[in-house]
C-alpha positions in Angstrom: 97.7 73.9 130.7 97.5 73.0 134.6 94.7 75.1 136.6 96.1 76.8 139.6 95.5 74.5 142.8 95.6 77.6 145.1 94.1 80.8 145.0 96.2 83.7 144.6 98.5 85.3 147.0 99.6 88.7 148.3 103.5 88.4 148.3 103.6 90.7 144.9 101.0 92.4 143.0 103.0 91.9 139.2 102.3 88.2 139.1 99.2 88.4 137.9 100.1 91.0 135.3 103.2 89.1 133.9 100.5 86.2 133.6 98.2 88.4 131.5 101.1 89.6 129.8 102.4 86.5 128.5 98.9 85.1 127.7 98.5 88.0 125.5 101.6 87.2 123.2 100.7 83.4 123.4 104.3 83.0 125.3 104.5 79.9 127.1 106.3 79.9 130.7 109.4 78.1 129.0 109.8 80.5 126.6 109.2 83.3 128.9 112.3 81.5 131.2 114.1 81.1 128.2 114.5 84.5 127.5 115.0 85.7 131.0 118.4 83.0 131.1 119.2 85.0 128.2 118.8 88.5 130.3 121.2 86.8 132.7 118.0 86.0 135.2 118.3 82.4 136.3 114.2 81.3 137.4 112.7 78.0 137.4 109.7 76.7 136.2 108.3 76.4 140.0 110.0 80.0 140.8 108.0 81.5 137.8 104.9 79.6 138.7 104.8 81.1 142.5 105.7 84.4 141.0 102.9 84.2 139.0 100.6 82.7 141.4 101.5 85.9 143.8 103.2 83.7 146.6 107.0 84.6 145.6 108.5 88.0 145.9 109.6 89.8 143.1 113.3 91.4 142.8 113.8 94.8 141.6 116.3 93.3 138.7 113.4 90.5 137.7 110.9 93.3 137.3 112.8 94.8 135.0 114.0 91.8 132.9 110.1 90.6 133.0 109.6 94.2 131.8 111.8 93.9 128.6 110.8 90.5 127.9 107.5 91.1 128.1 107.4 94.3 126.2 105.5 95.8 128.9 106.3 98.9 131.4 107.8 98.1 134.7 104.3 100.8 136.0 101.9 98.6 133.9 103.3 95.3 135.7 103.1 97.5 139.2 99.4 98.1 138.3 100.1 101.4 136.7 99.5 103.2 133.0 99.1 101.9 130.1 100.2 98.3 128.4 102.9 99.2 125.5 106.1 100.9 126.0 106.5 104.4 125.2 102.5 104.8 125.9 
């Protein structure tokens, strides 16, 4: 695993929650684009990294792709309630 090169940025605030939210399933960023090509959500491997990183904005149909894939609310990735669906 690479270590960030630059400190976070400020263009979306669910990067670092999609981050956590991956790490927590043990999901690599491949798989994690895998699945979102299945979704019908074409990101790359550097689109995914600035998302994460914060320096890439965040469409409203990615949120909730990233949401589904992730198992996650769209609120939790916004910063917002609890971790698990239907929580």
């Amino acid at each position: 695993m690479r270590l960030r090169e630059y400190p976070l940025g400020n263009r979306n605030i669910v990067g670092a929650r999609v981050t956590e939210a991956r790490r927590r399933v043990n999901m690599p960023q491949r798989v994690l684009l895998a699945k979102m090509q299945v979704k019908g959500i074409e990101l790359n491997t550097s689109g995914l990294s600035k998302l994460e990183g914060q320096h890439r904005y965040v469409m409203d149909f990615e949120l909730a792709a990233l949401a589904d894939v992730l198992d996650v609310k769209v609120d939790w990735l916004l910063g917002r309630n609890d971790y698990i669906k239907g929580k």
